[in-house]
C-alpha positions as CSV (number, residue, x, y, z in Angstrom):
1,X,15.6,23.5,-17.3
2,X,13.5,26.6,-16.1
3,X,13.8,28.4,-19.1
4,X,12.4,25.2,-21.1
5,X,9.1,24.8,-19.1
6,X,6.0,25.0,-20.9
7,X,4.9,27.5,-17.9
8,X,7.0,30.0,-19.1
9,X,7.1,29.4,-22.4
10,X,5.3,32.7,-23.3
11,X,7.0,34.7,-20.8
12,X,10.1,35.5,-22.1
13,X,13.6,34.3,-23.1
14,X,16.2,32.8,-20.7
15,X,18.7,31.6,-23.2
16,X,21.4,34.0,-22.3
17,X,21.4,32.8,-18.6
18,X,24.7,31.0,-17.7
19,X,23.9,27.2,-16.8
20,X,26.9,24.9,-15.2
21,X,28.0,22.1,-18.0
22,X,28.3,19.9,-15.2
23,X,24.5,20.2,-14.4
24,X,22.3,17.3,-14.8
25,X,18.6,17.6,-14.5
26,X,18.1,14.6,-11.5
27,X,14.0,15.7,-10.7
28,X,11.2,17.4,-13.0
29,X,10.2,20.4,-12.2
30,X,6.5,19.3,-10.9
31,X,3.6,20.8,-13.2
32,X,0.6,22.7,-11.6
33,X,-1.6,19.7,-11.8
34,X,0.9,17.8,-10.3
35,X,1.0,20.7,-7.0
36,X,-2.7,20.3,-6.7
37,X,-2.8,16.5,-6.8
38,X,-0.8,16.9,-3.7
39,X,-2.5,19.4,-2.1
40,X,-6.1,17.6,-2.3
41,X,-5.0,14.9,-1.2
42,X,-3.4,16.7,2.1
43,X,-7.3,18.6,1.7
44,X,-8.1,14.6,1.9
45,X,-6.5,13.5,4.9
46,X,-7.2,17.0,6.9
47,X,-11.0,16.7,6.3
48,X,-10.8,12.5,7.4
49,X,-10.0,13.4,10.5
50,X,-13.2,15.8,11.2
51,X,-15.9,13.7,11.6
52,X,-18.4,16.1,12.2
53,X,-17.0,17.9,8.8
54,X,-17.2,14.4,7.2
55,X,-21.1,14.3,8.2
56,X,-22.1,17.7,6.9
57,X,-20.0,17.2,4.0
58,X,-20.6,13.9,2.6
59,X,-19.4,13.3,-0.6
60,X,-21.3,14.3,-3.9
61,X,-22.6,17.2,-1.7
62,X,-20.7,19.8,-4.3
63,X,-19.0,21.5,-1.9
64,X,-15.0,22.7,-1.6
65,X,-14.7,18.9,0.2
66,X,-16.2,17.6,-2.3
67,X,-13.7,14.9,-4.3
68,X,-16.5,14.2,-6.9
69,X,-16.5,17.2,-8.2
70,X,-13.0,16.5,-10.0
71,X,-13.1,14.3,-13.6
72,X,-12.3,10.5,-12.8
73,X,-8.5,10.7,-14.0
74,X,-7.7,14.0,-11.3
75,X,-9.4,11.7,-9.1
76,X,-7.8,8.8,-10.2
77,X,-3.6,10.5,-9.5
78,X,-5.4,11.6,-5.7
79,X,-5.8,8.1,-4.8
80,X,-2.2,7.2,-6.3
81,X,-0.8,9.3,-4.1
82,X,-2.5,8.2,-1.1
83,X,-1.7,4.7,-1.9
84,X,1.9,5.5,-2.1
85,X,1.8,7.1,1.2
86,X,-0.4,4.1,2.6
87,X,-3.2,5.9,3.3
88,X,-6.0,5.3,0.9
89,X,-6.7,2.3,2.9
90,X,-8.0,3.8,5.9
91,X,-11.6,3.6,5.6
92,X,-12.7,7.7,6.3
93,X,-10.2,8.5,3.5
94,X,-11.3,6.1,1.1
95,X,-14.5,7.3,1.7
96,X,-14.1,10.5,0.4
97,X,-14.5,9.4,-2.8
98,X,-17.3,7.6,-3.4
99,X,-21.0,8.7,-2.7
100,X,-22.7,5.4,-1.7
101,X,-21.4,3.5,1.2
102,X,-22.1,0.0,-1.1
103,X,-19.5,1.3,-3.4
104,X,-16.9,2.2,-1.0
105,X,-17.0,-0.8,0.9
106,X,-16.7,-3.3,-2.4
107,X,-15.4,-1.3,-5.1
108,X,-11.9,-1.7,-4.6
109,X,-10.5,-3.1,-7.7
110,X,-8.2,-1.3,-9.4
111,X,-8.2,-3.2,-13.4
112,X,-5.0,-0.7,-14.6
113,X,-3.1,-2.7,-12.0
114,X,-4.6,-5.2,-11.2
115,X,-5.3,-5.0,-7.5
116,X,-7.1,-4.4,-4.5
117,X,-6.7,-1.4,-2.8
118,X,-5.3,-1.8,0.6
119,X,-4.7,-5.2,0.0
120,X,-1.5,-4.8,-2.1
121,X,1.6,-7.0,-1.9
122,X,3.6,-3.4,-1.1
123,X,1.3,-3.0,1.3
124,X,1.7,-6.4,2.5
125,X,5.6,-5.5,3.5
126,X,6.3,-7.5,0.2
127,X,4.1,-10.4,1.1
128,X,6.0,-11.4,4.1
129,X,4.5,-13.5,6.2
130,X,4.6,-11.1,10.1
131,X,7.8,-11.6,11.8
132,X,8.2,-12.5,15.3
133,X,11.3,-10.4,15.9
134,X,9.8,-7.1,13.8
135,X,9.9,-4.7,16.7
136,X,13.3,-5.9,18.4
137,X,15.2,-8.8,16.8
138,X,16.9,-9.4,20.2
139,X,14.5,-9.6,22.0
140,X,11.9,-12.9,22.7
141,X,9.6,-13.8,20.0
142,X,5.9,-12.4,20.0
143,X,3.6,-14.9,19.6
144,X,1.6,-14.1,16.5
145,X,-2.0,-14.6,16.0
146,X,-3.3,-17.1,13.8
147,X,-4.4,-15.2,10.4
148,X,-7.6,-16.2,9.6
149,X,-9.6,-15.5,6.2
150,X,-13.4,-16.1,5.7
151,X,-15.1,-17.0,2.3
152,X,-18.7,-17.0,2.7
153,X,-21.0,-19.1,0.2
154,X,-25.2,-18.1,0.4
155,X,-27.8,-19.8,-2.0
156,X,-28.0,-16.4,-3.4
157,X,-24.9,-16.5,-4.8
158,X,-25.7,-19.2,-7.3
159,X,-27.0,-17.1,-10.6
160,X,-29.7,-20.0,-11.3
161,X,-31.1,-20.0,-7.4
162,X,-30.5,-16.3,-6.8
163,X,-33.1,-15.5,-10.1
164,X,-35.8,-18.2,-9.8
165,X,-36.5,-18.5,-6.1
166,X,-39.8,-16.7,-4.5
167,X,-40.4,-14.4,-1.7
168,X,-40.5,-16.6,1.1
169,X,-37.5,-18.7,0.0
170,X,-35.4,-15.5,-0.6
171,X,-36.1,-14.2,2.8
172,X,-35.0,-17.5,4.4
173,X,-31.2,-17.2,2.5
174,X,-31.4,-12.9,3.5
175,X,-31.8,-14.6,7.2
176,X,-29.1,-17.2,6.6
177,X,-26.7,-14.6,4.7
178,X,-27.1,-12.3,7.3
179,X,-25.9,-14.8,10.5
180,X,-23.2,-15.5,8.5
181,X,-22.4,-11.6,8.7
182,X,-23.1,-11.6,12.3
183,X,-20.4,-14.5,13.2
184,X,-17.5,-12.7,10.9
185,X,-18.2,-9.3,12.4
186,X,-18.0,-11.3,15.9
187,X,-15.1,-13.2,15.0
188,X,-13.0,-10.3,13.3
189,X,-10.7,-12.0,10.5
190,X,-8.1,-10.6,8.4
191,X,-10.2,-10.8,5.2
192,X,-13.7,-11.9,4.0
193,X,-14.2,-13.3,0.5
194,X,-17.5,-13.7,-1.4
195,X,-17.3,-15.5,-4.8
196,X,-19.9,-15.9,-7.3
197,X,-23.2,-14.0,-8.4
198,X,-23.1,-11.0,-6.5
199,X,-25.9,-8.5,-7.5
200,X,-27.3,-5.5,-5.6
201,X,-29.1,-7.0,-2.9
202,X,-26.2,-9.7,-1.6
203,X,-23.9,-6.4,-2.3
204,X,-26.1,-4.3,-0.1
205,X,-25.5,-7.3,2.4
206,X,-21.8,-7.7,2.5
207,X,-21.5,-3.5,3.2
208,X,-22.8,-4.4,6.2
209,X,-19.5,-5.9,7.4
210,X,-17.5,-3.8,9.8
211,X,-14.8,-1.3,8.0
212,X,-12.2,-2.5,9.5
213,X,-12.3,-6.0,7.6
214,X,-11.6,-6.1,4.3
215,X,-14.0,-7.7,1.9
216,X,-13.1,-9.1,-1.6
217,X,-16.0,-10.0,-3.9
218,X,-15.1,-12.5,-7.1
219,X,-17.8,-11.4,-9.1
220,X,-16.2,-12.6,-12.4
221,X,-16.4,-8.5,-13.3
222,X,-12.4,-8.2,-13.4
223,X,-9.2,-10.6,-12.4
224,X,-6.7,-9.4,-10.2
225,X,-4.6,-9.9,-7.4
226,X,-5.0,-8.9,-3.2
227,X,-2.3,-10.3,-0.2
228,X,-2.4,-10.8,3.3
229,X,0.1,-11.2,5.5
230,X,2.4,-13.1,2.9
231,X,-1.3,-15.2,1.3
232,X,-0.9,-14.3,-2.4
233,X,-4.7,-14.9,-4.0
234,X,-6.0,-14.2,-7.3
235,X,-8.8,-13.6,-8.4
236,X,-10.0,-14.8,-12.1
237,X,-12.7,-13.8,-14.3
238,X,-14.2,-16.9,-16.2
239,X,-15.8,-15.3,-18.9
240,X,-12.4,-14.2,-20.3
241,X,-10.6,-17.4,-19.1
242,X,-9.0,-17.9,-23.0
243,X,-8.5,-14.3,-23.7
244,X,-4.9,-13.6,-24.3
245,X,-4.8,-10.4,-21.5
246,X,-6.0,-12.8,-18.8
247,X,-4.1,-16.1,-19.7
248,X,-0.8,-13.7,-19.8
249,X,-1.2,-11.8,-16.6
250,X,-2.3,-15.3,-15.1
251,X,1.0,-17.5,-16.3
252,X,2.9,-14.3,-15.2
253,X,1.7,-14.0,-11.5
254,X,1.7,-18.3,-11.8
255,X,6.0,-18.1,-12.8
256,X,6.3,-15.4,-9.8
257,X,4.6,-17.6,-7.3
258,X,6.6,-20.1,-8.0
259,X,9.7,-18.4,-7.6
260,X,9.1,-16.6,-4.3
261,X,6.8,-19.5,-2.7
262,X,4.0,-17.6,-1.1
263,X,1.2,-19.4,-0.2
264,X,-1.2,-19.1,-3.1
265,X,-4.9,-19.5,-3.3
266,X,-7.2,-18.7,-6.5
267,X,-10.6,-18.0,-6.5
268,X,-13.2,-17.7,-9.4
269,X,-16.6,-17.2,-9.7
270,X,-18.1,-20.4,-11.3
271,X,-17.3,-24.2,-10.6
272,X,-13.2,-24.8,-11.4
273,X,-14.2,-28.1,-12.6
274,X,-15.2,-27.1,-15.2
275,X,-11.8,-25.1,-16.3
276,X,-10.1,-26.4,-19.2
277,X,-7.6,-29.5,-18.4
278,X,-4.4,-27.5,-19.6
279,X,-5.2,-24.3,-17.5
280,X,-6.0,-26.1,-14.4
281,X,-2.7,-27.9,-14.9
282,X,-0.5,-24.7,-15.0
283,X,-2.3,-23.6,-12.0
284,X,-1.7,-26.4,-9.8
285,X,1.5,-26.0,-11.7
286,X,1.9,-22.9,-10.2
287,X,1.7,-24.4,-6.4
288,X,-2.1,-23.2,-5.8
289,X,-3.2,-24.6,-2.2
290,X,-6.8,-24.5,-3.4
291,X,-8.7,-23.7,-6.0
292,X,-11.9,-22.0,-4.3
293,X,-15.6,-21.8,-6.5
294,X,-19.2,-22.2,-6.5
295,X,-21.1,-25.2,-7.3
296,X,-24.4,-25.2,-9.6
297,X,-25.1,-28.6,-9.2
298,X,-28.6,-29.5,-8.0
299,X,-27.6,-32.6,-6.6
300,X,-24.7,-31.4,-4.3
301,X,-24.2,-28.9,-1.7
302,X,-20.4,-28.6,-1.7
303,X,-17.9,-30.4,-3.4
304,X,-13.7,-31.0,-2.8
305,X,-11.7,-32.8,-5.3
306,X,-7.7,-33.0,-5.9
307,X,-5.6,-32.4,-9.0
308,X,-2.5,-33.6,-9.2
309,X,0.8,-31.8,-11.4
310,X,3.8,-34.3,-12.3
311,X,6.8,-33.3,-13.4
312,X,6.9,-32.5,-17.0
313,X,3.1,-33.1,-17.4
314,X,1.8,-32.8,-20.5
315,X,-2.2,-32.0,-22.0
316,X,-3.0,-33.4,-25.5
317,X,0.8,-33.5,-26.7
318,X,1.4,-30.0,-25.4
319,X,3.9,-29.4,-22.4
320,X,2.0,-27.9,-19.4
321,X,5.8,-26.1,-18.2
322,X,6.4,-22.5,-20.3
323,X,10.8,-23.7,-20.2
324,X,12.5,-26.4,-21.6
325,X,14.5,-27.1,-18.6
326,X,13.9,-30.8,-17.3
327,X,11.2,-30.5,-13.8
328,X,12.0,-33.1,-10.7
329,X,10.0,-34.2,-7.8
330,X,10.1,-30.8,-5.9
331,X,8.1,-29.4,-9.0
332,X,5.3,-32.1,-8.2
333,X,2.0,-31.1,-6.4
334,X,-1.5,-31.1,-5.8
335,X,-4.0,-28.6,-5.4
336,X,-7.5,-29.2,-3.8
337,X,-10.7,-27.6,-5.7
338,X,-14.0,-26.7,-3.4
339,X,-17.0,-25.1,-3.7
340,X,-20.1,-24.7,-2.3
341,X,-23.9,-23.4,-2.4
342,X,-24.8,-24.1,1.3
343,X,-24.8,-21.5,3.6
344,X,-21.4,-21.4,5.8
345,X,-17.9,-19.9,6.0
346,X,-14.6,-21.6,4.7
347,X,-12.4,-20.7,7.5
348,X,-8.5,-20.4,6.0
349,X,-5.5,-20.1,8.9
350,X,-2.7,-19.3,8.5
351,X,-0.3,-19.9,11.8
352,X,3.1,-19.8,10.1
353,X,5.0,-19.1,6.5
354,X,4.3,-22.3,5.6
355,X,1.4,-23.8,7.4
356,X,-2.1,-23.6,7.5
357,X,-5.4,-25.1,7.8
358,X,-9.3,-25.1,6.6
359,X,-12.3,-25.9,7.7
360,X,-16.4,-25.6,6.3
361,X,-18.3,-24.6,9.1
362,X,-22.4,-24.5,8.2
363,X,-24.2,-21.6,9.9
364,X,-28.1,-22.1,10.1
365,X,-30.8,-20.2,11.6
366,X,-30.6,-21.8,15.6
């Protein structure tokens, strides 16, 4: 195997060296690259922990600490590693790798895989749902804390609203959009969700939400897929809706919910009524709980409405199931749609595998 390495192909020849015939090669001999990947990201982890060397070191600052000095793909098998170790999560070794704080707070999407960084479902233990018994399977249930997610909705994340208001009416929604920050960062949930227009400013907002949530922002930039705590929720781009990448990730991830029953939500960044009838059929197809958008609507603050799957539905002649096996009354469901462009939190919680509960709560200026 040595004598066959492109390392030493110049060096010299090895073929009269005995080798056993039973011999099998079981692990590749790692490359140089692949010895330095490792040891940066050990460099990585080492300089997290120094605080004071994080401070007089920031990244971009050129420097041997300096992550950003390496091409995005060297960067790119660092944070591989870490994720495999489950420790590109933790927020000072994340940060090593981006300059701006804005960017390291929300740029988490990783569109090769189709994830969220630190919101995986291996991460997730698989997406299961925590266990009462984890620690000691004889011993007496822990009582486990309701799970709560947040999805924020601001005036400012309506396109329209967020480009044709003035001064004084764009202060107001900063003031609003920020006492919404202020009760998440008091109440501490699991997850905080922001879909819709997001540009600089409102992005400049959000990074002001502790570390230690995560925050997802449904931008309509990519579609992927983040868990929590058993919660599988995708996250769709609406511009590419019909495109075949998205439509076949989407009826993939649809077919997998369906088979492992995890608590699915979706989330886009425009107003799912306005999805085509066949697609919003093979996602409430799919068991979505909700479907969870913006409105644009003049006339309406927030909106709910139901849409209902029956067993061997079809659209327009065309049957909404992808297998010709005959559906029953346990494939039947509904799925609840809402949006809004009021300022407020959609509170999600989650209290067991199976149960859960939401509420709208308005926040205002008092």
């Amino acid at each position: 195997v040595i004598r066959n390495h492109a390392y030493f192909a110049k060096k010299s020849d090895y073929g009269d060296l005995p080798l056993n015939p039973d011999y099998t090669q079981k692990t590749p001999i790692p490359t140089l690259r692949d010895l330095c990947v490792r040891a940066c990201s050990e460099k990585v982890c080492k300089d997290a922990l120094d605080l004071e060397l994080c401070d007089k070191h920031p990244p971009g600052d050129g420097s041997k600490h300096d992550m950003m000095r390496l091409d995005q793909r060297d960067r790119m098998c660092i944070m591989h590693l870490l994720e495999r170790r489950k420790l590109l999560n933790e927020p000072t070794i994340y940060r090593r790798f981006f300059e701006d704080s804005i960017s390291y707070r929300l740029d988490k999407v990783r569109s090769g895989s189709r994830d969220f960084v630190g919101l995986t479902r291996m991460g997730d233990d698989m997406g299961k749902f925590p266990d009462p018994r984890e620690h000691d399977p004889y011993a007496d249930p822990t009582p486990i804390e309701p799970v709560d997610l947040y999805i924020i909705s601001n005036p400012l994340l309506i396109k329209a609203i967020n480009e044709s208001c003035d001064d004084a009416t764009r202060k107001e929604y900063v003031k609003l959009f920020k006492k919404c920050i202020s009760a998440i960062n008091r109440s501490r949930p699991k997850m905080v969700i922001a879909c819709g227009y997001i540009d600089q400013r409102c992005r400049k907002l959000l990074a002001k939400i502790s570390d230690t949530i995560p925050v997802v922002t449904v931008d309509g930039s990519h579609y992927f897929s983040f868990w929590h705590s058993g919660i599988q929720c995708l996250a769709l781009q609406t511009s590419t809706l019909k495109e075949a990448s998205q439509d076949g990730w989407l009826r993939e991830e649809l077919e997998q919910c369906r088979m492992a029953r995890n608590l699915l939500f979706v989330f886009c960044d425009s107003d799912p009524r306005d999805f085509d009838e066949a697609l919003l059929k093979y996602i409430v197809r799919g068991k979505a709980q909700m479907i969870i958008g913006v409105t644009e609507k003049d006339d309406e603050g927030s909106f709910e409405v139901v849409n209902f799957y029956s067993p061997n539905e079809m659209v327009d002649d065309i049957s909404v199931k992808s297998t010709d096996s005959e559906e029953d009354d346990t494939d039947r469901h509904m799925t609840r749609l809402v949006g809004s462009r009021e300022n407020g939190l959609r509170v999600i919680t989650m209290t067991e595998r199976d149960t859960w509960k939401d509420e709208f709560r308005l926040v205002d200026l008092s």
